[in-house]
C-alpha positions, 0 to 999 in steps of 0.5 A: 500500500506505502508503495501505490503512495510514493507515484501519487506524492511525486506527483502533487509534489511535481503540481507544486513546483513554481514556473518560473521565478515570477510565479515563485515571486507572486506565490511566494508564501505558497512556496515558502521551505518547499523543494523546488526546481527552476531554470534562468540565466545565472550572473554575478557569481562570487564566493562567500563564507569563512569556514565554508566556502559558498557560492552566491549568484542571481538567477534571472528569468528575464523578469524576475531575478533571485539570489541562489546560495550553493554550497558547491562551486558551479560547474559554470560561471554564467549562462543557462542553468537548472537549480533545484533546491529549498526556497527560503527567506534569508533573514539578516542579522542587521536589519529586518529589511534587509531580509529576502527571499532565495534558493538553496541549491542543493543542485546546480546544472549548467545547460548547453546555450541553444540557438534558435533554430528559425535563425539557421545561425544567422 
């Protein structure tokens, strides 16, 4: 019986899934601790942390940019990339309005670049 539940878990938890990052904005409390995967176009990538290296870049999905945290170093500086990981708020120590909203990659893919085909490289 367990075994007929795991198909129907992946699959509202697959409903669940954002978008994009415009929707993951507009929705953000929906998404709030849940794992999640998205794809956009990574930029300003720099390394962060003391003890533990970190990695801090924006995703950007031509709307809507967000802040990715990983822990491991990309495979890739910018360009087209999937993140799947656990969409948080990121509360700062400072000042309350400086909290926002990220991603914790847990996996970050780097894609190959495509080229429209309607340009016949062009």
């Amino acid at each position: 019986m367990s075994a007929a539940l795991i198909p129907l878990a992946s699959l509202l938890l697959a409903q669940a899934a954002p978008g994009s990052l415009s929707e993951l904005h507009r929705n953000a409390d929906r998404f709030y601790a849940q794992s999640i995967i998205v794809s956009g176009t990574m930029s300003n990538v720099r390394e962060s942390g003391w003890r533990r290296p970190l990695y801090i870049f924006d995703l950007s999905d031509g709307t809507q940019t967000m802040r990715v945290i990983a822990y491991g170093k990309p495979t890739c500086r910018s360009g087209a990339v999937r993140v799947e990981g656990i969409f948080q708020q990121v509360k700062e120590r400072v000042s309350r309005s400086d909290d926002y909203d990220a991603i914790t990659a847990r996996s970050v893919v780097c894609l190959p670049d495509v080229k429209d085909p309607g340009l016949n490289g062009k």
